[in-house]
C-alpha positions in Angstrom: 0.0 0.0 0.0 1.5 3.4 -0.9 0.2 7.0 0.4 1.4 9.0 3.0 1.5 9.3 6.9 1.8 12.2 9.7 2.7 11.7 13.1 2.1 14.7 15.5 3.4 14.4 19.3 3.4 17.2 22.2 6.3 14.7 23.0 9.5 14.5 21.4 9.2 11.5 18.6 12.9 11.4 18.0 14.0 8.5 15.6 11.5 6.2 17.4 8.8 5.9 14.7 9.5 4.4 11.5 6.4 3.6 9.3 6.8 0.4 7.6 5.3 0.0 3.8 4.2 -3.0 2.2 6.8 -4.7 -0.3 6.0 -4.3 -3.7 5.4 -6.5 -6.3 7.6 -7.0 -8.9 4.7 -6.3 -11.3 3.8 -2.6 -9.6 5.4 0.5 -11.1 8.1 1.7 -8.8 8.0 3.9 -5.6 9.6 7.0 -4.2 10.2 7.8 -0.8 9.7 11.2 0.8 10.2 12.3 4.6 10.3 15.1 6.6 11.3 14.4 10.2 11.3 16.7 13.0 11.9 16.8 16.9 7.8 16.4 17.6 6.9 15.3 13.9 6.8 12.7 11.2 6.3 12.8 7.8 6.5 10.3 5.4 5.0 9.7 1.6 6.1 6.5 -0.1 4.1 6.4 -3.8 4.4 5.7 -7.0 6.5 7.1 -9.5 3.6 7.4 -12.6 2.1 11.1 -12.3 4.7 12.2 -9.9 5.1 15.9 -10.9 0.9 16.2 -10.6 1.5 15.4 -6.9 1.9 17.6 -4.1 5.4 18.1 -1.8 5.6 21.4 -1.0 7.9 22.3 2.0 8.6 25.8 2.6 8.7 28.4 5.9 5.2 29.1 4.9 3.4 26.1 4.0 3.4 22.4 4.1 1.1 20.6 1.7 1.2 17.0 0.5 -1.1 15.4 -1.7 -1.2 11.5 -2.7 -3.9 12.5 -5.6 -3.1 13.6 -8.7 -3.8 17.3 -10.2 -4.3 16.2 -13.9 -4.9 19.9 -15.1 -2.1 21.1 -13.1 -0.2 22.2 -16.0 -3.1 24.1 -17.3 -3.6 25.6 -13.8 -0.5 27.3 -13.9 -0.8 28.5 -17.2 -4.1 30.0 -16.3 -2.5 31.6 -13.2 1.0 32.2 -14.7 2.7 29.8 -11.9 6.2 28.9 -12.3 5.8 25.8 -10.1 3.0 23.7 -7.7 4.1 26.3 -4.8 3.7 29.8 -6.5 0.0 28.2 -7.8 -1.6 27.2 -4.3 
């Protein structure tokens, strides 16, 4: 199973947690890993490699958004809104 997880704690988490994914088949397209760890969180996205540029990792000072689901007009959307990138569009 692929997707994404976020722990929260009002207690450090430290290196403690560590999500375990399902091994793939050798017939599924492959996976990507993504994580962002931090003293009280624990973010992790593990999914597939087809439509990867429609979905959502965007980690700045401002915002965190992550999205399993696919934007398939996303291209257009940032046309429409002259977006450089999935961060200057949301």
């Amino acid at each position: 199973m692929h997707g994404f997880i976020c722990i929260v704690s009002k207690e450090p988490i430290g290196s403690s947690y560590k999500p375990e994914w399902k091994a793939q088949f050798d017939f599924e397209t492959k996976k990507i890993k993504r994580e962002l760890i931090g003293e009280y969180f624990h973010l992790e996205q593990f999914t597939s490699t087809r439509f990867f540029d429609e979905k959502i990792w965007i980690n700045t000072d401002e915002l965190l958004c992550v999205s399993e689901g696919t934007i398939l007009n996303l291209a257009q959307l940032k046309q429409k809104y002259k977006a450089t990138n999935t961060s200057e569009l949301i």
